[in-house]
PAZAPA-758331 format. One line per field, with one value per residue (C-alpha): x, z, y; residue in one letter; residue number from 0. Coordinates in steps of 0.25 Angstrom, whole numbers, padded with zeros to 4 digits. Each point is the difference from the previous one (the first is absolute). Example, Ala and Ser with C-alpha at 12.3 -4.5 7.8 and 13.67 -1.06 7.14 Angstrom:
2
xx = 0049_0006
zz = 0031_-0002
yy = -0018_0014
rest = a_s
nr = 0_1
***
This chain:
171
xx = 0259_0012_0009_-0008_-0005_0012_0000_-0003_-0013_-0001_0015_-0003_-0012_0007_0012_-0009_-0008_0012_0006_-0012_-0001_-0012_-0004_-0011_0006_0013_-0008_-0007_0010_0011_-0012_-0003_0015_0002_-0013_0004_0015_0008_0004_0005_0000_0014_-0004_-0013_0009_0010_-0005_0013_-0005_-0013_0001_-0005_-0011_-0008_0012_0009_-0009_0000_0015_0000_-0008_0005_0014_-0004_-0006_0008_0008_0014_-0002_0001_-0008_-0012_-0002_0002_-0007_-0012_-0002_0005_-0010_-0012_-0003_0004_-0011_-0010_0003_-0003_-0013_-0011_-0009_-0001_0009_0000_0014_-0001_-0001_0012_0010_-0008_0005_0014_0001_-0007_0010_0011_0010_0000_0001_-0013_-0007_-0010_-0015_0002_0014_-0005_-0011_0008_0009_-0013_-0008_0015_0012_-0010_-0013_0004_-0003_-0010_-0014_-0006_-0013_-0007_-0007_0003_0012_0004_0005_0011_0002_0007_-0004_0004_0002_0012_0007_0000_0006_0010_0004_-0002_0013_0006_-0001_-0003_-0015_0001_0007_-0009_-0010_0005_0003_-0017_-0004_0010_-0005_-0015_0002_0005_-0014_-0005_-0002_0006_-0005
zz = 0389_0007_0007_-0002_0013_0007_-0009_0008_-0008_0006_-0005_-0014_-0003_0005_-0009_-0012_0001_0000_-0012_-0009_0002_0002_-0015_0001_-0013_0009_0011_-0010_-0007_0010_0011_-0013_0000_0014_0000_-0012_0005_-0011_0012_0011_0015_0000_-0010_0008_0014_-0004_-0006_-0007_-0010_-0003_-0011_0002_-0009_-0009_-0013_0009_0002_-0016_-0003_0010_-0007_-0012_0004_0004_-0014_-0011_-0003_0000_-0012_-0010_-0011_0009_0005_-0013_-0007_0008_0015_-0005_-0012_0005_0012_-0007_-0012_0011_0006_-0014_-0002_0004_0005_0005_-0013_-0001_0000_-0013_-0005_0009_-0010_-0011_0003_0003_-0011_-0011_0004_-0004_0011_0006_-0001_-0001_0012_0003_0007_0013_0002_0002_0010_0008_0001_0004_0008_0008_-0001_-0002_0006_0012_-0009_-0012_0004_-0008_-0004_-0001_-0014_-0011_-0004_0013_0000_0007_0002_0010_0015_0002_-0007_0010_-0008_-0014_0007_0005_-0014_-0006_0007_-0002_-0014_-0013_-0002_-0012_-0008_0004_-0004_-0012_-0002_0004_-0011_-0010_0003_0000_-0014_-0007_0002_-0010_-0014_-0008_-0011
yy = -0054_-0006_0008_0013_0000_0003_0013_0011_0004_0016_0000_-0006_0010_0011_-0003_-0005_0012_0010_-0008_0000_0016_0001_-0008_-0012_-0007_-0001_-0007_-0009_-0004_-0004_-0007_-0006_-0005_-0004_-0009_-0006_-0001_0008_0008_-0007_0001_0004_0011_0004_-0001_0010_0014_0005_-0012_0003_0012_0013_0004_-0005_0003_-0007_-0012_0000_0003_-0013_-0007_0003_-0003_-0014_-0003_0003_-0012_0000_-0005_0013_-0008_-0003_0012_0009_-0011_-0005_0006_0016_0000_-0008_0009_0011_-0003_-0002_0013_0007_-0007_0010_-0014_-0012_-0010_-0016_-0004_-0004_0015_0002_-0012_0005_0016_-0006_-0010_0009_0011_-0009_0006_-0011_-0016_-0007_-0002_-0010_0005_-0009_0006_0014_-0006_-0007_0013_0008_-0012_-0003_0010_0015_-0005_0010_0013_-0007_-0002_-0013_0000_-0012_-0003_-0009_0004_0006_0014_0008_0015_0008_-0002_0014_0014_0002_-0012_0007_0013_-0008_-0007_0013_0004_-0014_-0003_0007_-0004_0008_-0008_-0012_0010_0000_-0015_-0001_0010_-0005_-0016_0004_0009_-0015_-0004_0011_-0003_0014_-0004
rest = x_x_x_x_x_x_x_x_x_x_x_x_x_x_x_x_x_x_x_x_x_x_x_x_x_x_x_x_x_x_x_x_x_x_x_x_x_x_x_x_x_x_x_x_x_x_x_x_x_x_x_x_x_x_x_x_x_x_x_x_x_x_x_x_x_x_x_x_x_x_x_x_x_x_x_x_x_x_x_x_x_x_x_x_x_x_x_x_x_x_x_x_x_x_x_x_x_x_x_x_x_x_x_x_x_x_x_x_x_x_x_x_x_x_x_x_x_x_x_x_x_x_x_x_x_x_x_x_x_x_x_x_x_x_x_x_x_x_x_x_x_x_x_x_x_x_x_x_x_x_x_x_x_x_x_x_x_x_x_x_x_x_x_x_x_x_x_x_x_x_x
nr = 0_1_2_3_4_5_6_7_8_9_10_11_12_13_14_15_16_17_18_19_20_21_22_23_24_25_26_27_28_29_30_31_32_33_34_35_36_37_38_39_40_41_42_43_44_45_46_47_48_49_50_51_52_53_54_55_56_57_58_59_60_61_62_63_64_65_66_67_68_69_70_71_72_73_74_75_76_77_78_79_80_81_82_83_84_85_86_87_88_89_90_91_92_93_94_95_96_97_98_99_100_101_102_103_104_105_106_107_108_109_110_111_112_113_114_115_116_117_118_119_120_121_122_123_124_125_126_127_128_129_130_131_132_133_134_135_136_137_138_139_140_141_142_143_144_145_146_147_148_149_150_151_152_153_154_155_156_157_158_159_160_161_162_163_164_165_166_167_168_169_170
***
């Protein structure tokens, strides 16, 4: 990669290795970064930038996606990746809109606009597996623990059982 060979790689390893305390879902994800250039030379160059731990890779992470934009993130990135979090498999997108939009919480949301969410702006922490649909689940148990202390995934918990009870017939 340009530039990175003026790094001083003993350096680097050293200072990645003391950041990702010890943690391989650390390593993964931030080598994961850097080659795919989400983390910058700059970032890789200067320790104090990195974050420590693998929680502070996330609180990062999470940082960077949540839109300034309230609506989107309570109404598309929030719930979607909180939905897939809850699911206790592998789940299409589709069943992902159908949760969120069955649950009536939230404005409708079309199938391809929870892919392109998990495919662009998640695919870092959602592990797709190939089929017809594709599905999605978590990459990582590490993740829900860190949502869990987020967000209430109870009340998405909630809004899942209360979408998926519509579909009984009562009577």
């Amino acid at each position: 990669m340009p530039g990175y060979d003026k790094l001083d790689k003993t350096a680097f390893t050293d200072t990645l290795w003391a950041k990702s305390e010890g943690n391989f879902m650390y390593l993964h994800v931030v080598l994961d970064a850097v080659l795919k250039k989400q983390i910058g030379l700059s970032d890789v160059a200067n320790p104090d930038i990195l974050p420590s731990g693998l929680m502070g890779y996330y609180e990062r992470h999470w940082q960077l996606m949540h839109s300034p934009d309230r609506a989107k993130r309570r109404g598309l990135q929030e719930p979607v990746i909180c939905f897939l979090a809850l699911a206790k498999k592998a789940v299409p997108a589709e069943v992902i809109s159908e949760w969120m939009n069955d649950s009536h919480h939230f404005e409708r949301v079309d199938t391809r606009d929870v892919e392109d969410l998990l495919d662009d702006e998640w695919a870092q922490f959602v592990h797709k597996e190939p089929g017809t649909p594709d599905s999605y689940r978590l990459y990582h148990r590490s993740f829900l623990e860190f949502l869990e202390k987020k967000v209430p995934l109870n009340r998405y918990g909630a809004m899942m059982a209360a979408a998926m009870g519509d579909k009984i017939d009562w009577e």
